[in-house]
C-alpha positions in Angstrom: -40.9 -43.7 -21.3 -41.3 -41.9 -18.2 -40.5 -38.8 -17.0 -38.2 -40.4 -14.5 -36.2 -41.7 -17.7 -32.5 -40.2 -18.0 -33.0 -39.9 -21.6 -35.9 -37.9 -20.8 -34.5 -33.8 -21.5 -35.8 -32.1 -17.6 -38.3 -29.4 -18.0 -36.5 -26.0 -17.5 -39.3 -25.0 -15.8 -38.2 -26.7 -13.2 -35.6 -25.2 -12.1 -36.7 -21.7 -12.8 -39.7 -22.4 -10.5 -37.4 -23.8 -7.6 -35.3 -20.3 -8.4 -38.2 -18.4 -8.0 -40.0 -19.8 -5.0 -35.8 -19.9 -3.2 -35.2 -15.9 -4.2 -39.4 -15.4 -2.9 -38.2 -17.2 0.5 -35.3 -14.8 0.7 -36.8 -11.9 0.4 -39.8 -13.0 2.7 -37.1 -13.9 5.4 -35.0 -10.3 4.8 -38.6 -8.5 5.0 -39.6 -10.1 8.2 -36.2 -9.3 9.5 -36.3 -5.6 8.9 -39.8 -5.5 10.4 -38.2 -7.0 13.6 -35.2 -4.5 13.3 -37.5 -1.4 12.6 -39.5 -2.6 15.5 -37.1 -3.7 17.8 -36.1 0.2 18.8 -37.5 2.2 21.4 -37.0 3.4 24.9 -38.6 0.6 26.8 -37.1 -0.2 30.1 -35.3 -3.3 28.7 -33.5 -1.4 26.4 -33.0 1.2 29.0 -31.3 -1.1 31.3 -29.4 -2.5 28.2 -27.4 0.2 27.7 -26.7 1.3 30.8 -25.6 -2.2 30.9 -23.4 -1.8 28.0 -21.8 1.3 29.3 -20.6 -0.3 32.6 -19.0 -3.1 30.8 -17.0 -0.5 28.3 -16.2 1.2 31.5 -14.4 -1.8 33.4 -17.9 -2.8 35.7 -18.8 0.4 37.0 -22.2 1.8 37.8 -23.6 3.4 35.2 -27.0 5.5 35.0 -28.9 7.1 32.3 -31.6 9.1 33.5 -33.2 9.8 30.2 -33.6 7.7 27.3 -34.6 9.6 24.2 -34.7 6.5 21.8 -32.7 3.2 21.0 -32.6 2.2 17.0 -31.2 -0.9 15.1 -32.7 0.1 11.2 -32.1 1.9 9.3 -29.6 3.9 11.5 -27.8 1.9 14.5 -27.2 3.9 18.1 -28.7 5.6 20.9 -30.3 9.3 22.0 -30.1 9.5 25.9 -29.4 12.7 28.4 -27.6 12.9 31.8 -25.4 10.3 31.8 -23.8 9.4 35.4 -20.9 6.6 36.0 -19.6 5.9 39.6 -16.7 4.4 40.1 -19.1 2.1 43.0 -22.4 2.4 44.1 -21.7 4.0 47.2 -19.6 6.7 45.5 -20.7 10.3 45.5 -18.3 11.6 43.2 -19.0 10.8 39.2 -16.4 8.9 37.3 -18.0 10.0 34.0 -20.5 12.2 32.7 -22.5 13.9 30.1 -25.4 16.2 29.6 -26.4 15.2 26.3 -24.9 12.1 23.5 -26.4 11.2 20.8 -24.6 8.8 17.5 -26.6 7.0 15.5 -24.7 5.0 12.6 -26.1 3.6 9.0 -26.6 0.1 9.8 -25.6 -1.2 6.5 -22.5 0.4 6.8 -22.1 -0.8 10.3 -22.2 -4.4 9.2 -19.9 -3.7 6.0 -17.8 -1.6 8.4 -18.1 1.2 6.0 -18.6 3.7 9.0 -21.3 6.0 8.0 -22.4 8.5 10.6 -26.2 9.5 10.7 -26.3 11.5 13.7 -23.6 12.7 16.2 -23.8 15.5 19.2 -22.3 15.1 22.3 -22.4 17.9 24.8 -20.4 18.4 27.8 -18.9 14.9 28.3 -16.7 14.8 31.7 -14.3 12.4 32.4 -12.4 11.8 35.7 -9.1 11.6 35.5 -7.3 7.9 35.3 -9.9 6.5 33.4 -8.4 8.0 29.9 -5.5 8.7 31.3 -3.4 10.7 34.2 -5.3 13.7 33.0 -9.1 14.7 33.5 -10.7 14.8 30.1 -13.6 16.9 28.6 -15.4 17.7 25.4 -17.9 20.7 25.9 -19.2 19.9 22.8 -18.7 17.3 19.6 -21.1 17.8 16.7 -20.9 17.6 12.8 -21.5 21.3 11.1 -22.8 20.7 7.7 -23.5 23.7 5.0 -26.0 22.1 3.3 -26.0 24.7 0.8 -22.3 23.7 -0.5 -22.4 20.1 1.1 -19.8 20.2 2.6 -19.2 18.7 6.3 -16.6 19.4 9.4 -17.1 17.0 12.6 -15.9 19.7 14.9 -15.3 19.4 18.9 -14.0 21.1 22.0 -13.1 20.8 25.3 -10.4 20.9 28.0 -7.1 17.9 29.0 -6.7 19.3 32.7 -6.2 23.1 32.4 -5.4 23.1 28.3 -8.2 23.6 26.0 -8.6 22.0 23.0 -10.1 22.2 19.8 -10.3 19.6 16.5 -11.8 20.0 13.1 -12.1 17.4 10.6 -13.2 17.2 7.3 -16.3 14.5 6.2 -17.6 13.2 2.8 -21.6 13.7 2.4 -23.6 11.1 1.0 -27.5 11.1 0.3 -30.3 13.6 0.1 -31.8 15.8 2.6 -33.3 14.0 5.3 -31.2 11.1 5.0 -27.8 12.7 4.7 -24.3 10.1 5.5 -21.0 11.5 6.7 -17.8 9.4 5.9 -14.5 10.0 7.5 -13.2 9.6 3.8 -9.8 9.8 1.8 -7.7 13.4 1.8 -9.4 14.5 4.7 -7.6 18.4 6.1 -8.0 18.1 9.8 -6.5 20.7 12.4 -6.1 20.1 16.2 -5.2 22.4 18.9 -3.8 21.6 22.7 -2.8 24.4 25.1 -0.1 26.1 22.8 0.5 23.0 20.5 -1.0 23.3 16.4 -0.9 20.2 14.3 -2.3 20.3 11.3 -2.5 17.7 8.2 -4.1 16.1 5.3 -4.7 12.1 6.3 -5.5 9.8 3.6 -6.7 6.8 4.5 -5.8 3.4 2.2 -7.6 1.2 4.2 -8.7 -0.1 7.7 -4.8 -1.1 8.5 -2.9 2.2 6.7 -3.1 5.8 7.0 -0.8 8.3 5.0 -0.9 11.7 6.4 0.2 14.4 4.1 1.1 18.0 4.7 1.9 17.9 8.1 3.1 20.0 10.9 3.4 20.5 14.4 4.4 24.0 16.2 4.3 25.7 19.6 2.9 27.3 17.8 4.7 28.0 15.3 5.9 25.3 12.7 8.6 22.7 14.3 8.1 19.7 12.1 6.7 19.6 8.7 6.9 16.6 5.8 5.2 13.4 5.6 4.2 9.8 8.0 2.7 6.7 7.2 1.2 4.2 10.0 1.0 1.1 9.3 -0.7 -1.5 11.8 1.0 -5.0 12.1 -0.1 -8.5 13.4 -0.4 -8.7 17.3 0.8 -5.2 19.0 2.7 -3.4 16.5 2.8 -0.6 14.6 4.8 0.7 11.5 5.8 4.4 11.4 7.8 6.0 8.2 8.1 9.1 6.5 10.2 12.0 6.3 10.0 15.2 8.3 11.6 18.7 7.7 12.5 21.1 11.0 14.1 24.5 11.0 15.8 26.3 8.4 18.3 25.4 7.4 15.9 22.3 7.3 16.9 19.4 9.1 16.0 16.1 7.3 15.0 13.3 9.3 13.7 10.1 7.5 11.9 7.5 9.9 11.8 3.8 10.0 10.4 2.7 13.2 8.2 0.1 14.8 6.5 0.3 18.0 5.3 -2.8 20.1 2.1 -1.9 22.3 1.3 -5.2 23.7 3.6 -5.1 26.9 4.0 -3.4 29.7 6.2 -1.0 28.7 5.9 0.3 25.0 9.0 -0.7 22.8 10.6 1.3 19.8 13.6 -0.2 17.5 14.5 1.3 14.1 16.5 4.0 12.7 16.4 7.6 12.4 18.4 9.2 8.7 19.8 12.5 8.3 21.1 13.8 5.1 21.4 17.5 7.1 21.3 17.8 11.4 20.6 21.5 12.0 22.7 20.5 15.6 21.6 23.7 17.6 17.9 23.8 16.5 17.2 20.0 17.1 17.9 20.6 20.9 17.1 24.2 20.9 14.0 25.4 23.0 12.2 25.4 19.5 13.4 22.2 17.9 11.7 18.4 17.9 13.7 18.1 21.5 11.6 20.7 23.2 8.3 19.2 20.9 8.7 15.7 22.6 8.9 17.3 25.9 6.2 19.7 25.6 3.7 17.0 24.4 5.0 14.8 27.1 4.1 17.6 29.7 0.2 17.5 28.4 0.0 14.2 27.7 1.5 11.3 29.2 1.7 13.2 32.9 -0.2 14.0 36.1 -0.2 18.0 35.6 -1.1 17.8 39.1 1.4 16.1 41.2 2.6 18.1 43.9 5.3 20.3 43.2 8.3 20.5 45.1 10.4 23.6 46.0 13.7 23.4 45.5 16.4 23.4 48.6 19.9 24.7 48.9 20.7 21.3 49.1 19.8 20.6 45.5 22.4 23.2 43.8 25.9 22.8 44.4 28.5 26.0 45.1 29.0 26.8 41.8 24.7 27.4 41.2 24.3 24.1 39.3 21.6 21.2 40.5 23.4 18.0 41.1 23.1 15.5 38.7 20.6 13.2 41.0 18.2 16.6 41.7 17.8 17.2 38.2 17.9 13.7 37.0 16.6 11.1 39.6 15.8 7.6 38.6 12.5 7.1 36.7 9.7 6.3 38.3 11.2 6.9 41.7 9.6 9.1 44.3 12.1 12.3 43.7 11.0 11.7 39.8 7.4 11.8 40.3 7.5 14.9 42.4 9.3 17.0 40.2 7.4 19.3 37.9 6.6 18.7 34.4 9.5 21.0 32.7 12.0 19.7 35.6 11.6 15.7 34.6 12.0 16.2 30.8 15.1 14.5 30.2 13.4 11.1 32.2 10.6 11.4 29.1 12.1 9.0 27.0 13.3 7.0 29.5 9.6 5.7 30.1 10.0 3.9 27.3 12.3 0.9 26.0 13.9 1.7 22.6 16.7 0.4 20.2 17.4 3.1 18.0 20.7 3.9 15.9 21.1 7.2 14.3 22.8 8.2 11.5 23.5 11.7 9.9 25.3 12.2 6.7 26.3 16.0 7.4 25.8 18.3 10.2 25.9 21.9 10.7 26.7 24.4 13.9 25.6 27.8 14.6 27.7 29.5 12.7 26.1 27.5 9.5 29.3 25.6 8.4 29.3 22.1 8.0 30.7 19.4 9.4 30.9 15.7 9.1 28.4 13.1 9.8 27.9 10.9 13.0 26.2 7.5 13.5 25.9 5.4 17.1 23.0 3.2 18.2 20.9 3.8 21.8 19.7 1.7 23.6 17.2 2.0 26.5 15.9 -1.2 28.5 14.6 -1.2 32.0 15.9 2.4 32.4 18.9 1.4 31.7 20.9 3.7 28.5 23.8 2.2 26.3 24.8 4.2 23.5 27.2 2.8 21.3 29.7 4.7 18.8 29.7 3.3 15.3 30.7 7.0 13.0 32.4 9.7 13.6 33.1 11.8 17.1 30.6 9.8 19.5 30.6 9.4 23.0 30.2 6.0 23.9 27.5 5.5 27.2 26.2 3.1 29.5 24.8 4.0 32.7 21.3 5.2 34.0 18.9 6.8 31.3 19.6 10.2 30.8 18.5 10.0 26.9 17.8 13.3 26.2 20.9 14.6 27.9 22.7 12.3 26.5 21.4 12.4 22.3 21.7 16.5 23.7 25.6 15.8 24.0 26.4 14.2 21.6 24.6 16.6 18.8 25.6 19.5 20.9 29.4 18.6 21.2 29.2 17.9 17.5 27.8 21.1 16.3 30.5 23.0 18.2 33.3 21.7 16.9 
């Protein structure tokens, strides 16, 4: 008999010596990996024009320079130390698209391939950004860095800057891994976090499930004081859309309002359906000048709007004889010329109007300023192409169809019902 013989039992040996010499390959190949990685870094002028390379292509093709390169790493953290950044928006441009004094984010690499973000290093220091490029607003952040008290270990990424002429602030809470010297900070589970824009506080604890879901507890919003409290969840979807529920508190006698919406990014013109549940409308604090109404058109006024488009006094020909605008003056089309040159607190009842929504609303009770109750209204709104239906299905509704005024009109119809 041979060894070759099937009735011949194979030497285990065998196979634990393939084992071993396959594992000693593995490790050999992983080793000579890591020596590549660990000596791939640097600040040669390859790597040099690399990033600036990568910086123009994050920024849509245009010019970008670094004039100091502090260091480039790939193991065992993943990022990039450089110093006077400049972006153009062409070569022959004078003026700088974007700019910073100082960045520096450096990122655990195994966590940057498992996606587990783990932050080494962060500081950025007077970033400038031109406005257009992150919006219709210029954009700064003086300073971004992570405050650690290494005697409690506990972390805060904090930062600061400016949105056009309203400062703003942000704290954060992180999760501290490792020892000194080689410290990790995790944007982790339960995290407070506080944020501050001109005259607008939001505050909340954000939990995050996973890479898809975040459940933010203990929220609120105020100018400054408190205008919405409770509870939202975000959910992202396939393609462009997003989930939003929860249930929010306003006012006192609180206002309920329970949210089921679901917002499609991915066209030209963001789209919201879903409904909106009241068990209790407070009717005079929703639209009063320190309810949700005058929230939404506050954050639309730093936000989503050139703060410095022109501003046009008004005439005697906008005010009819008995003192009042005309309709058109206060309320031109959106989008239009007269729209656009209004100024931010003038053009608040076209904010929602930018966007295309299918919404109904329903409220089980509502009360008016005296405090006494009355009964409950639903209807559904509909916004497309700047064009508002709102259609009675419960109770004393005004039914609409006409140009968006959908402020005005959701203002009418709560208005008129808590003065009945």
């Amino acid at each position: 008999m041979s060894e070759n013989d099937p009735k011949v039992p194979k030497k285990e040996g065998n196979f634990l010596s393939g084992f071993l010499k396959f594992l000693f390959f593995v490790l050999a190949f992983f080793g000579v990996m890591i020596t590549i990685l660990f000596n791939m870094g640097g600040a040669s002028e390859t790597l040099h024009q690399s990033l600036e390379k990568l910086i123009s292509d994050s920024l849509n093709g245009r010019p970008a320079r670094v004039i100091k390169l502090n260091k480039i790493t790939f193991f065992p953290s993943v990022g990039a130390d450089f110093e006077k950044l400049e972006v153009k928006e062409t070569m022959a441009s004078q003026d700088l698209t974007v700019s910073a004094e100082k960045v520096r984010i450096f990122l655990s690499f195994w966590g940057f391939i498992t996606r587990q973000m783990g932050i080494k290093s962060l500081y950025i220091e007077n970033l400038k950004v031109k406005k257009g490029i992150l919006g219709r607003n210029a954009f700064s952040i003086e300073k971004l860095f992570i405050d650690h008290d290494k005697g409690t270990q506990q972390a805060v990424m904090r930062a600061n800057g400016s949105l056009e002429e309203f400062p703003w602030t942000l704290a954060m809470d992180l999760e501290v891994s490792g020892a000194i010297g080689s410290f990790a900070y995790h944007i982790g589970d339960d995290r407070d976090t506080s944020f501050e824009l001109g005259d607008l506080r939001v505050k909340a604890t954000i939990n995050k499930q996973n890479s898809d879901y975040l459940m933010i507890n203990n929220f609120s919003v105020g100018l400054p004081e408190d205008i919405l409290k409770g509870q939202l969840s975000v959910s992202l979807l396939e393609g462009h859309l997003v989930k939003v529920g929860g249930r929010l508190t306003s006012g006192d006698p609180a206002s309920i309002l329970n949210l089921d919406l679901l917002i499609d990014y991915g066209g030209n013109n963001l789209n919201i359906t879903g409904e909106v549940k009241s068990v209790q409308l407070d009717t005079a604090q929703i639209t009063g000048s320190q309810g949700p109404v005058a929230l939404f058109n506050r954050l639309h006024q730093m936000l989503a709007y050139d703060l410095n488009v022109p501003q046009k006094k008004e005439s005697k020909k906008d005010a009819k004889s008995d003192g009042k605008k005309d309709d058109k003056s206060t309320n031109p089309e959106p989008g239009s010329e007269k729209e656009k040159q209004q100024k931010p607190a003038e053009r608040e009842s076209a904010f929602a109007c930018r966007y295309d929504f299918n919404l109904r609303f329903s409220v089980q009770k509502t009360v008016d300023k005296s405090g006494e109750e009355g009964p409950g209204l639903e209807f559904q709104a509909e916004n497309k192409n700047g064009n508002l239906t709102v259609s009675p299905l419960k109770g004393e509704v005004e039914s609409y169809e006409g140009p968006c005024r959908a402020m005005d009109v959701l203002k009418v119809q709560l208005e008129n019902k808590g003065s009945e």
